[in-house]
C-alpha positions in Angstrom: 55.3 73.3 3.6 52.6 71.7 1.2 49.1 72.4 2.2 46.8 69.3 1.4 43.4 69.0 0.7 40.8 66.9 2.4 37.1 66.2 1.3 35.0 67.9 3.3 32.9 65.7 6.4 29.8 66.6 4.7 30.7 65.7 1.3 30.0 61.9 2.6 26.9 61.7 3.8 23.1 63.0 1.6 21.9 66.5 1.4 19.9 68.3 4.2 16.3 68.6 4.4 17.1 72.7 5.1 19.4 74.8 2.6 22.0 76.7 4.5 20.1 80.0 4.6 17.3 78.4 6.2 19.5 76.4 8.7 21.2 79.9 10.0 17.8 81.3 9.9 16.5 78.8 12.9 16.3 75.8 11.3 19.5 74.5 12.3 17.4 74.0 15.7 15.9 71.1 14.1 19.1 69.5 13.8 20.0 69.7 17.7 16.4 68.4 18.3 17.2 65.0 16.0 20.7 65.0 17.9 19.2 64.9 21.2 16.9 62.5 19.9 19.2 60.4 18.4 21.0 60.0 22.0 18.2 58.8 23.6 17.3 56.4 21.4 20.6 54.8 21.3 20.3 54.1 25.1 16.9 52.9 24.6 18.1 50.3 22.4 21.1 49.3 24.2 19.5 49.3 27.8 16.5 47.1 26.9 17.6 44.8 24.2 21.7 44.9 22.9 22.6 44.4 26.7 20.2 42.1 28.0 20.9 40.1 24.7 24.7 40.2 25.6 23.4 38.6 29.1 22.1 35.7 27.4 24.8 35.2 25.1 27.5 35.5 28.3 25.7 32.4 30.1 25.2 30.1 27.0 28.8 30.4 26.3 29.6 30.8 29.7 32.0 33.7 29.1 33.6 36.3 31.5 32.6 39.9 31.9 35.9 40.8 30.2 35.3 38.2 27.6 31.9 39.2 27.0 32.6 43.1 26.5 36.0 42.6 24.0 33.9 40.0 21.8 29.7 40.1 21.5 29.8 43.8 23.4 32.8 45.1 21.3 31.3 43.9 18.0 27.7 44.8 18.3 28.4 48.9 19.9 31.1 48.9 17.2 28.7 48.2 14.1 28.6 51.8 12.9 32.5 51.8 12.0 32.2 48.5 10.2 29.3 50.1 8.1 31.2 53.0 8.1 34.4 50.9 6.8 32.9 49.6 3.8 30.8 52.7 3.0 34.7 54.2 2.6 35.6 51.5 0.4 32.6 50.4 -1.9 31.3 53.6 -2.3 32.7 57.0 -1.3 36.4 55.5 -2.8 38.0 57.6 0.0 39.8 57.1 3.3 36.5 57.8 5.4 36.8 54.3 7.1 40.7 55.3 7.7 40.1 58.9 8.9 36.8 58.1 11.4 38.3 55.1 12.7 42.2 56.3 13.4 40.8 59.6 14.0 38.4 58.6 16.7 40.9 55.8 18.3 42.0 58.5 21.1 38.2 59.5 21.9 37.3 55.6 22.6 40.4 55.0 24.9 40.3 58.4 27.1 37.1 59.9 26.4 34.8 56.8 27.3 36.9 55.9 29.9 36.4 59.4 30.9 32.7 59.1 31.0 32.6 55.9 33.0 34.5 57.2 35.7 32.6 60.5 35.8 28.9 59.5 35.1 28.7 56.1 37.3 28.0 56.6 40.9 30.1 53.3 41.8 33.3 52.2 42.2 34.1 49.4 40.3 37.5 47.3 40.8 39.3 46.3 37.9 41.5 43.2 37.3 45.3 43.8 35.9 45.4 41.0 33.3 42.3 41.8 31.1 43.1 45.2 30.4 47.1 44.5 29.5 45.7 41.9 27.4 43.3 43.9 25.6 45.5 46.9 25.7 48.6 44.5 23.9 46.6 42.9 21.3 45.3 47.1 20.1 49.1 48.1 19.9 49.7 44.9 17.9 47.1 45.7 15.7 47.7 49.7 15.8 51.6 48.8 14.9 50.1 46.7 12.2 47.7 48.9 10.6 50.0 51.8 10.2 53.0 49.6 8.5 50.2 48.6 6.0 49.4 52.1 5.0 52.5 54.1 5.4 53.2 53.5 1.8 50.0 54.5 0.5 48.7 51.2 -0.7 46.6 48.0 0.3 47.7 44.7 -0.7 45.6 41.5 -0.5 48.0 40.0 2.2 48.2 42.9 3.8 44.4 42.5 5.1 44.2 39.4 5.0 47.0 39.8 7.9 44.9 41.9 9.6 42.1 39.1 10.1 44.7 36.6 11.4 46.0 38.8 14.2 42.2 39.5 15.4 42.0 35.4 14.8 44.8 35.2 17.1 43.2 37.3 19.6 40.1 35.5 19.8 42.2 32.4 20.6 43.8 33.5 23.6 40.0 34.7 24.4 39.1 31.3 24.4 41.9 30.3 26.6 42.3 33.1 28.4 41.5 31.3 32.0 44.5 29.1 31.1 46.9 32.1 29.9 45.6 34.2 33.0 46.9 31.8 35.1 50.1 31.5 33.9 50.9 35.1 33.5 49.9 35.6 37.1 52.0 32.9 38.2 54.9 33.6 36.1 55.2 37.2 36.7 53.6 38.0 40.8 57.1 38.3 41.7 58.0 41.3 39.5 54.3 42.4 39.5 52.4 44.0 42.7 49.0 43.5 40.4 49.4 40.0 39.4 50.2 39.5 43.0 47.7 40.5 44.8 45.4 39.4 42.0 46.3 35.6 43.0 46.0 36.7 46.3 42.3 37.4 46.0 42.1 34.7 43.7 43.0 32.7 46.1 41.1 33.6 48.8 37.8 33.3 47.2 39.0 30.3 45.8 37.3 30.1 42.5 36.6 26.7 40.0 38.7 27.5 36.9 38.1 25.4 34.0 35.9 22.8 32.6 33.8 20.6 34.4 30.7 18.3 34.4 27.4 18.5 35.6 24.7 16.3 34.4 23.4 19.3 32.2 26.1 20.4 29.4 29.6 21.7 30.0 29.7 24.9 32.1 33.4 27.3 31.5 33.9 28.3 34.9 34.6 32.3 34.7 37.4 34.1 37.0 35.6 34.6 40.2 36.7 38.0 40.1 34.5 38.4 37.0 31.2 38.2 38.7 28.9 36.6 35.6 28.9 33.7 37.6 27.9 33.5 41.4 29.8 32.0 44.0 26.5 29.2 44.4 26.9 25.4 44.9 26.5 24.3 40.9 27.7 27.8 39.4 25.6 27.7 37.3 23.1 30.7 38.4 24.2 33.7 36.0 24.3 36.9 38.3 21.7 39.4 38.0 24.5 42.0 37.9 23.0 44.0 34.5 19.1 43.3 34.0 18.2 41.1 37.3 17.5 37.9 34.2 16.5 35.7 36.9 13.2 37.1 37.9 10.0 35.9 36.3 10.4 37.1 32.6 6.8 37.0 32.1 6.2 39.6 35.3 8.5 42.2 33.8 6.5 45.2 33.5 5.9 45.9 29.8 7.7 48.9 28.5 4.6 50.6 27.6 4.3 50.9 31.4 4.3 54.6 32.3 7.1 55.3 34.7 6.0 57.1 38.2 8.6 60.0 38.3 7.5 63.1 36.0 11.2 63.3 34.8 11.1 59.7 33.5 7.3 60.3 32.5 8.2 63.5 30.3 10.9 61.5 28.6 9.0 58.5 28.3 6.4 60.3 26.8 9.0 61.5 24.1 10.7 58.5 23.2 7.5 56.6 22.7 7.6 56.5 19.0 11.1 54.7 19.0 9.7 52.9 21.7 7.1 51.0 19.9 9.3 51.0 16.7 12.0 48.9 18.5 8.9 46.7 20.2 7.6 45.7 16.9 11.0 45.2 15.1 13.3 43.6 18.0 12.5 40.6 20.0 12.8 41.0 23.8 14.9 38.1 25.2 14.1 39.5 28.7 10.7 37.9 28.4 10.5 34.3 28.1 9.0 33.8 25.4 11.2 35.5 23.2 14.6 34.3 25.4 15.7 31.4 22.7 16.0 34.8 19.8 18.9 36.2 21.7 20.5 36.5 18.9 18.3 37.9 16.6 17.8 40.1 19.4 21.5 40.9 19.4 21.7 41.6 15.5 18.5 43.2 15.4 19.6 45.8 17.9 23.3 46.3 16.2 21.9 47.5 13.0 19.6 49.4 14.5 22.3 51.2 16.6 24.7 51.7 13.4 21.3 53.1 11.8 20.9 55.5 14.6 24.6 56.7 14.8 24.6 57.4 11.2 21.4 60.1 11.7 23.6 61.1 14.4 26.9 61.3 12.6 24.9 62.9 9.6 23.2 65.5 12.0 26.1 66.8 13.4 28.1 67.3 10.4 25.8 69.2 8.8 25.0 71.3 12.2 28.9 72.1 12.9 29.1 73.0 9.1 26.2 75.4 9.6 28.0 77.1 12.9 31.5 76.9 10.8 33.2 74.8 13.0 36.5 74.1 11.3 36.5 70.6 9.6 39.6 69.1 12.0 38.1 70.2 14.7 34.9 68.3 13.5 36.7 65.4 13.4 38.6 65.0 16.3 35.9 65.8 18.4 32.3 66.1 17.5 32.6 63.4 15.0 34.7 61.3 16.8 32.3 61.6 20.0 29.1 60.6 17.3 30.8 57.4 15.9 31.6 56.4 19.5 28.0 57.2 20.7 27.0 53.1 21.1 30.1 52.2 22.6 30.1 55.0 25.6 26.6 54.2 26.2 27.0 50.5 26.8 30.3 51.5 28.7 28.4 53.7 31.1 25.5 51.4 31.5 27.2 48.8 32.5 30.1 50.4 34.6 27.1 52.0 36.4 26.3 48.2 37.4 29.5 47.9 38.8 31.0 45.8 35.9 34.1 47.5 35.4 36.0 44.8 33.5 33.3 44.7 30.8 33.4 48.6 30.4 37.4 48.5 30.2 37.4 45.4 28.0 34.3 47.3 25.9 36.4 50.3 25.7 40.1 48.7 24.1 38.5 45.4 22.3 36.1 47.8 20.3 39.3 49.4 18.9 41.0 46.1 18.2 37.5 45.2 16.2 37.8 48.6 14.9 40.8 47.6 13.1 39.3 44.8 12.0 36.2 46.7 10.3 39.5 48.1 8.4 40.4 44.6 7.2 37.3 42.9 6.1 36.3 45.6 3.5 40.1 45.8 2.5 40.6 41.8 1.8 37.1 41.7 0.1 38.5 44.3 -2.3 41.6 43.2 -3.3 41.1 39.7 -2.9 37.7 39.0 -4.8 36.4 42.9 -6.6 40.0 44.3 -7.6 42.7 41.8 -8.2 44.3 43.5 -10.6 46.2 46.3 -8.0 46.1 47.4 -4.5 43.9 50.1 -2.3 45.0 53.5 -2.5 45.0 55.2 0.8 46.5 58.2 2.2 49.0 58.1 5.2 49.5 61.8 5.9 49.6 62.1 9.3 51.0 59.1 10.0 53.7 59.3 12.7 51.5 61.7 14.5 48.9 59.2 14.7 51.3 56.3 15.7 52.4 58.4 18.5 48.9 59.2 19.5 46.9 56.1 19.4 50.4 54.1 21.0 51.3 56.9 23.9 47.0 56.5 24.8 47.1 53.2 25.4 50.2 53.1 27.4 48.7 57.0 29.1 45.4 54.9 30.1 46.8 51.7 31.4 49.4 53.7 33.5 46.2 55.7 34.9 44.2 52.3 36.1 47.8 51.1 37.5 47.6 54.5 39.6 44.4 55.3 40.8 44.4 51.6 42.1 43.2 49.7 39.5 39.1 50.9 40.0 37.1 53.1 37.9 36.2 56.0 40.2 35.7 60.0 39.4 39.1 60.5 39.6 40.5 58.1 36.9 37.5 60.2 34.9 39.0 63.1 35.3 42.8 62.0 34.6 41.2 60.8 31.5 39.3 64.0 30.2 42.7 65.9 31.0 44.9 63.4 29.2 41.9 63.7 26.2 41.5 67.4 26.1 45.6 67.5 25.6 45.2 65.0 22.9 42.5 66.9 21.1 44.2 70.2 21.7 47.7 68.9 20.4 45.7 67.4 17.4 44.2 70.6 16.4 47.0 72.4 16.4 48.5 69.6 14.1 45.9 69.5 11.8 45.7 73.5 11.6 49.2 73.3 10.9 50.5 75.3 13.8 52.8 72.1 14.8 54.1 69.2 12.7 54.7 70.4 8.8 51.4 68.9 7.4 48.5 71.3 7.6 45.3 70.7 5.8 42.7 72.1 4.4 38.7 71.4 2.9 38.9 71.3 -0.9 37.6 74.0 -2.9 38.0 76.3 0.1 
């Protein structure tokens, strides 16, 4: 068996401030300091501004929880792989968009999943039809991908499919109330889940559709998804995440020192990112800055892709410095960094109880995920370099087919089980099914299994 050659991780990102001597000498402590760091400030940024901004932008539109966390929630937490997509293709010239995104596929789906059920101290209750629908429209896209690549090249049409099937899931987003109710009707015979979801459906008898008020239109949500409250005009958007309808201006100011030492100590630490976020991102919580949810929104996505790339960059260079091999690097601590935004806001919000925007969070960042593949790709070969395709490379490829396609089946099969809620025990069903993942991917990339093993270049 050929042995082939990969870059190595570190090759992509700047030099370290510390030479390696000095690293393995103590300085490599400094690097676990800015890790640690970096982790905190990503859930600083997400708790008081990406997801009280993805409140907002969830009652304007009047969208669902599930709605919400494969669209605005999916696209903002999964900023770092689009940045990281086009870095790959504009300026590295290699398959670093390819590799962290396939590579890291697995880790969203069980890993974060994982996290939810085992770091939230509630149960939250799932509903059957947004995770098959978010979990169908990844393996359309996963199926798609991988045809596009398993002959090495990129084609114009190629990507440019790639943004029609994520157009075509955004359209059954939008009439998703429409298509819910059909699939439950059409299929509660053969289906325990669809039938008992219409039976709770109909016993809280919820206002599906569009009707008028003498404000604007209001989509009426499932009332299963609890953004809207069951209230006489529906209109009042539940307090589920931030508790948005208290007095904006009587929010205490987040220079406020917190009473517990344990939050005082960190508060103390994370004051510097503290008042950098203050004076660059608008809070929407208060009312005077409540019409900039957007900017708010924005703001805080590139500020978490500029955080996970420290973080990304960090860890390289500190699992180079301990000699961690560089497949092991990818498929775990890597994979974990990338995905740092998107287990946050998973956590935070299953912690609320909001299980359908963690699960829809968790599957429609990987269907945006292949489209960060596609945008870079089209722009490329449709308007830089008409004259010939993308080169990629597409070793590996059946054993990441099998992977990415037996995880999504693997995860939906473990919600159908544990009785469709997010508890500790679907957590740990996931870390199992994850570790055995990450273990049989080692040994594939080590070439123990398969007949493709790798190595770093010039090593």
């Amino acid at each position: 068996n050929e042995t082939s050659c990969v870059p190595s991780s570190s090759s992509e990102f700047p030099e370290g401030f510390f030479t390696p001597e000095e690293r393995k000498d103590g300085g490599i402590v400094i690097y676990f300091i800015i890790i640690l760091y970096m982790f905190l400030a990503v859930s600083i940024v997400c708790d008081d501004y990406f997801l009280p901004s993805l409140e907002i932008i969830s009652e304007c539109l009047g969208l669902s929880q599930d709605v919400a966390g494969a669209t605005f929630m999916a696209a903002g937490s999964s900023a770092p792989e689009l940045v990281t997509a086009f870095l790959g293709v504009f300026v590295t010239k290699g398959d670093i968009g390819v590799s962290t995104i396939l590579g890291s596929a697995v880790y969203n789906l069980l890993g974060i999943c994982a996290a939810c059920g085992l770091f939230s101290s509630v149960v939250s209750r799932l509903s059957c039809w947004p995770l098959f629908r978010d979990c169908l429209a990844y393996m359309v896209s996963v199926v798609a991908v991988l045809v596009m690549i398993s002959d090495n090249r990129i084609y114009w049409y190629e990507s440019a499919s790639l943004l029609f099937i994520y157009g075509g899931y955004i359209l059954v987003l939008c009439f998703d109330i429409k298509i819910n109710q059909y699939i439950m009707k059409k299929f509660s015979p053969c289906c325990t889940c669809f039938a008992k979801a219409m039976e709770e459906n109909t016993e809280q008898q919820p206002l599906v559709g569009w009707r008028e008020e003498s404000g604007p239109l209001i989509r009426q949500s499932r009332q299963d998804s609890g953004i809207f409250q069951d209230e006489l005009d529906y209109s009042q958007l539940s307090t589920s995440l931030h508790g948005l309808d208290e007095v904006s201006e009587g929010r205490p100011s987040v220079f406020t020192m917190p009473e517990a030492d344990m939050k005082r100590i960190l508060w103390v630490l994370s004051l510097p990112i503290i008042t950098l976020l203050y004076l660059t991102i608008p809070d929407c919580r208060r009312q005077f800055w409540r019409n900039w949810f957007m900017v708010t929104f924005l703001f805080s996505a590139a500020w978490i892709s500029a955080m996970t790339y420290v973080l990304v960059w960090m860890i390289t260079i500190a699992g180079e410095t301990l000699g961690v091999p560089e497949s092991i690097m990818g498929l775990t601590l890597l994979a974990a960094g990338t995905s740092v935004p998107d287990t946050v806001a998973s956590v935070l919000v299953a912690q609320k109880g909001n299980g359908d925007m963690a699960m829809s969070n968790i599957v429609g960042s990987n269907v945006f995920d292949m489209l960060c593949l596609g945008i870079p790709w089209f722009i490329k070969t449709a308007f830089i370099n008409t004259s010939g395709p993308i080169e990629v490379n597409s070793s590996g490829l059946t054993y990441t087919a099998i992977s990415l396609i037996c995880s999504v089946v693997f995860i939906f099969l473990a919600v159908h089980l544990n009785g469709w809620k997010i508890d500790k025990k679907l957590g740990a069903i996931c870390l199992v099914l994850y570790l055995v993942f990450t273990i049989l991917s080692i040994l594939y990339e080590l070439g123990i299994i398969g007949n493709n093993p790798t190595r770093v270049c010039g090593n």
